[in-house]
N, C-alpha and C positions, 0 to 999 in steps of 0.2 A: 369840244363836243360835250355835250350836256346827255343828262335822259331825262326822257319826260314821262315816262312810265317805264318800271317802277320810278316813283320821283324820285329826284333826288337832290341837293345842293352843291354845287360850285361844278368846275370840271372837270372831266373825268381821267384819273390819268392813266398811261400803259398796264399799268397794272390792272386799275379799275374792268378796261377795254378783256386785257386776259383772262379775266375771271367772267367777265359778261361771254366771250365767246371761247370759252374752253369745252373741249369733250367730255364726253362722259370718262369717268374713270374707270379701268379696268373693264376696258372692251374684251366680250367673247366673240362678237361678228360685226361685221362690216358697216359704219355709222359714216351715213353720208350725210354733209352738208352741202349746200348748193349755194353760190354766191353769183346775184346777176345786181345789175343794175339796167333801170328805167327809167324814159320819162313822165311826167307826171299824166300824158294821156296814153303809156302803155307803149310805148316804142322803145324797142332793142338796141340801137342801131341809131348814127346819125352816120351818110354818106358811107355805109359798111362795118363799120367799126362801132365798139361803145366807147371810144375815146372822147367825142363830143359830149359823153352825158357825165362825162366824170369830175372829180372834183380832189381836192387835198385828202379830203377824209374820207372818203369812200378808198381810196387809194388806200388809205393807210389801213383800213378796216379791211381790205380785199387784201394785203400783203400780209396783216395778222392771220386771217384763215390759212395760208401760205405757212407761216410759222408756226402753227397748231396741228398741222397736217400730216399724216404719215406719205401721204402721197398727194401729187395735182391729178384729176381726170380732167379731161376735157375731148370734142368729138373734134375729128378731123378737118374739118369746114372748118371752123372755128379755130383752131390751132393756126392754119395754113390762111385767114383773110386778119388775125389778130399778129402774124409771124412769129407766133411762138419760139422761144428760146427755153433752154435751162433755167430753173430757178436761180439766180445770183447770189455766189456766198459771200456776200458782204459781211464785214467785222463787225456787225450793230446786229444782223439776221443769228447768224453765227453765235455767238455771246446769248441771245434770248435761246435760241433753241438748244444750247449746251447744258441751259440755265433750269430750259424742260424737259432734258433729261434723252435729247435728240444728240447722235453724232453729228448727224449732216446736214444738209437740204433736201426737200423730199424729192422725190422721180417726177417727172411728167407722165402720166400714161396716156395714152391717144387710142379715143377707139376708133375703127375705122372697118369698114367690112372689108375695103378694095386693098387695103395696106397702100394706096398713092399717096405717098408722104415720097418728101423728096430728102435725098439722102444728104445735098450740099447744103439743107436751109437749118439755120440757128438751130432747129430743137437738136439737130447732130451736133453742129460743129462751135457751139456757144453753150455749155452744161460741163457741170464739174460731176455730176453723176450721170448713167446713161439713162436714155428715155426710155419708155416700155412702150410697146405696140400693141393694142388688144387689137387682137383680127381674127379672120373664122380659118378653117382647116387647109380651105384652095386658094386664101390670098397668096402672092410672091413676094417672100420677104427676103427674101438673099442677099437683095440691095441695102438692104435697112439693118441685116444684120453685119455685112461685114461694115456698116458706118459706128456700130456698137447697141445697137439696141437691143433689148429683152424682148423676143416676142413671147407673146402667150395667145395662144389660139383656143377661144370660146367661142365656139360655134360652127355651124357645117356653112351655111348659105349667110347669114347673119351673124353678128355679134350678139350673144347670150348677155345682158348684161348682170343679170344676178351670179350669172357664171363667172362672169369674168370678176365680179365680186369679190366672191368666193378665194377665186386665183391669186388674186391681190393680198385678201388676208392670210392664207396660207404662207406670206410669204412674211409678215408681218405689219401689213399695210392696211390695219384696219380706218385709220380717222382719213376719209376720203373726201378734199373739197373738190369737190364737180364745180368749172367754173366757163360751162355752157357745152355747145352753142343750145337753143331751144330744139331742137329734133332729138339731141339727149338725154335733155333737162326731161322733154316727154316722154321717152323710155321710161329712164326710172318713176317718174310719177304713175305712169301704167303699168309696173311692176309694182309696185308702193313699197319703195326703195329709197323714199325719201326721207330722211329724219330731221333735218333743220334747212330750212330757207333765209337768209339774209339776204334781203332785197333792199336796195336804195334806190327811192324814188329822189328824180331829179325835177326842182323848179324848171323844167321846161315844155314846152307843146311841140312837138314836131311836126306832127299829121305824117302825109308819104305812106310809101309803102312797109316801110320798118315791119317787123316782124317782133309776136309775140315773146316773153320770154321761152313759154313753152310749146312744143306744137307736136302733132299728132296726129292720125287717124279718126278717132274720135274719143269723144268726152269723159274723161274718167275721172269725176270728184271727189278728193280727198279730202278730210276736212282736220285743219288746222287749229294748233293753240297759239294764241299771242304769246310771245316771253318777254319782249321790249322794244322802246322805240325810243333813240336817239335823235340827236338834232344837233347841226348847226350849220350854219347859211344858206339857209333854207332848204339844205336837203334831210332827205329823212330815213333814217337809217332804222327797217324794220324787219324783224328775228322772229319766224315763225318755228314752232316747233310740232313734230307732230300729235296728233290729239290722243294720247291717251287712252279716255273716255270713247 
């Protein structure tokens, strides 16, 4: 993997990659990043999944966010059609995150209004730490708590999601990679909750029904700062930050 803005010469190693996507330092609130991938005309999704659009490096750039993270969010949908599991503490994961000053692997948090998560699937019974449930006051978590899960309850009718924010950080879980589905990805952008986008566009056309990365009710434009754009085999790995200005 190379970058092609900023330029730069030869390529890029782990470390390079750390320093291109590390958080801010000495967080006081909650700093989300978002990590999707697409294809080159804007589809989510090949045949349900983004497994079709992925690649070596995008993998390994999506598993870095992973390793920089105090915690995973991700929306329910999405957990449950991706099969979500525990993060994996592998001796390579392990070693870099000790390295940054992490004990562990971060949590998964799921938000979900209905709390329908099922208590026998991988995010329970495959995790060396337990999952968090973000859900509202009248979902039924009973099931999900005797499997070992954290709930936290943001919201009456809905999930709050600056609330549940909030919840996470309090608990010391401020560097947040959101890693979808688009009906999430749209919350936070309509709360303007968003602080870094890394998107990789994939050399591919789909067409179909695929779905955006983000989606919503309506239109709410935020506008962005470029920070970098990587490359190699033909896909393109690009780091938006928010604007500032």
């Amino acid at each position: 993997m190379r970058s092609v803005w900023p330029s730069s010469t030869g390529e890029l190693t782990g470390a390079d990659l750390e320093e291109i996507y590390a958080y801010p330092a000495d967080l006081d609130r909650p700093w989300v990043q978002v990590n999707f991938v697409a294809s080159a005309d804007g589809a989510v999704e090949v045949d349900t999944t983004s497994a079709g659009l992925s690649h070596a490096a995008d993998r390994r750039v999506f598993l870095l966010g992973r390793d920089l993270a105090d915690v995973v969010l991700v929306g329910a949908g999405t957990a449950r059609a991706e099969d979500y599991r525990g993060v994996v503490a592998g001796p390579k994961r392990l070693e870099r995150r000790r390295r940054l000053g992490f004990e562990s692997v971060p949590p998964i948090a799921v938000v979900t209004r209905t709390a329908d998560l099922d208590p026998a699937s991988r995010l329970f019974t495959e995790t060396v730490v337990p999952p968090i449930v973000v859900t509202t006051e009248a979902a039924p978590t009973g099931a999900l708590e005797a499997a070992g899960a954290e709930i936290l309850r943001a919201g009456t009718d809905d999930v709050d999601v600056r609330h549940a924010l909030d919840l996470l950080a309090a608990r010391g879980l401020r560097r947040v990679a959101c890693e979808g589905g688009p009906r999430l990805f749209g919350r936070l952008v309509a709360d303007d909750l968003v602080d870094q986008l890394c998107l990789t566009v994939a050399p591919l056309l789909v067409a179909g029904p695929a779905a955006r990365i983000a989606a919503g009710p309506v239109a709410v434009p935020r506008r962005l700062a470029l920070a970098s754009i990587l490359v190699e085999d033909g896909f393109t790995f690009l780091r938006y930050r928010r604007d500032a200005g």
